[in-house]
C-alpha positions in Angstrom: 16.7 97.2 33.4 16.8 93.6 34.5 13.4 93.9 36.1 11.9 94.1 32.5 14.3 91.8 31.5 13.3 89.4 33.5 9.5 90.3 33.3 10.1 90.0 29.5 11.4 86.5 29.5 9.1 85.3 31.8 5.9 86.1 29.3 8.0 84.8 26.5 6.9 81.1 25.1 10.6 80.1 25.0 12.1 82.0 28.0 15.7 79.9 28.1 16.1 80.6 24.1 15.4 84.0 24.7 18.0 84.2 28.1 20.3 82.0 25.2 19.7 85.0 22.5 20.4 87.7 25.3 23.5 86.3 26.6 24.8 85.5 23.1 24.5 89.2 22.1 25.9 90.3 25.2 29.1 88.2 25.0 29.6 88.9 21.1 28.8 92.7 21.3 28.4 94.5 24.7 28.1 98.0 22.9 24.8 95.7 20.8 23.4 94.7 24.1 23.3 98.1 25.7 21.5 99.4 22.7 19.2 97.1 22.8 18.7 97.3 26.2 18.3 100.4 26.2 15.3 100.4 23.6 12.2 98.8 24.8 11.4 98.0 21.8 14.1 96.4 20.7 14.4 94.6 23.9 10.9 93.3 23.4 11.9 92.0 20.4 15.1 90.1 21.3 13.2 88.6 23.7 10.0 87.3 21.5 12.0 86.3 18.4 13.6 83.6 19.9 11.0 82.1 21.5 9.0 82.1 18.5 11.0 81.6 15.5 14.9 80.8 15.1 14.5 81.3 11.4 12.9 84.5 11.7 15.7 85.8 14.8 18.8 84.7 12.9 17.0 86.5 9.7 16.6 89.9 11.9 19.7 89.5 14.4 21.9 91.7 11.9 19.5 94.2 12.3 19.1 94.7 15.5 21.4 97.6 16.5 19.8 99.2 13.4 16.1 98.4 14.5 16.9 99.9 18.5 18.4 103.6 17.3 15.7 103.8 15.2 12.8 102.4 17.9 15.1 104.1 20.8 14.3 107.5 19.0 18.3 107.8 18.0 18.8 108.2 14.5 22.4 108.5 13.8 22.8 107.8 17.2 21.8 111.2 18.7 19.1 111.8 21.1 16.2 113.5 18.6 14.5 116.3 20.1 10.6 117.0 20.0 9.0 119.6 18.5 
């Protein structure tokens, strides 16, 4: 995981508000982080949104945890199976 991490931050614009974003949402929710680790696209877009738009990341932050079970494929927090 912090191989794409790292390659993540190091296409982003703003890598150091994006590290700043990260770290934050480590240290005030561990349980958000490893969502959102854990959801590439989520990930992705904790690590874009800071380096391109402090309004627009403090507008989506509460979402977050919402936006990776839903991008992770985990609605309701359980693994959805295909069909």
């Amino acid at each position: 995981m912090a191989a794409a991490v790292e390659a993540l931050l190091a296409a982003a614009p703003d890598p150091e508000s994006s590290r700043a974003f990260l770290n934050r949402i480590r240290s005030e929710s561990p349980l958000a982080f490893e969502r959102v680790a854990k959801s590439p696209m989520a990930l992705r877009c904790a690590v874009s949104l800071p380096s391109y738009s402090r309004f627009l990341l403090e507008s989506v932050r509460p979402r977050l945890i919402e936006m990776a079970q839903r991008l992770g494929g985990e609605p309701n927090g359980a693994q959805q199976t295909a069909r």
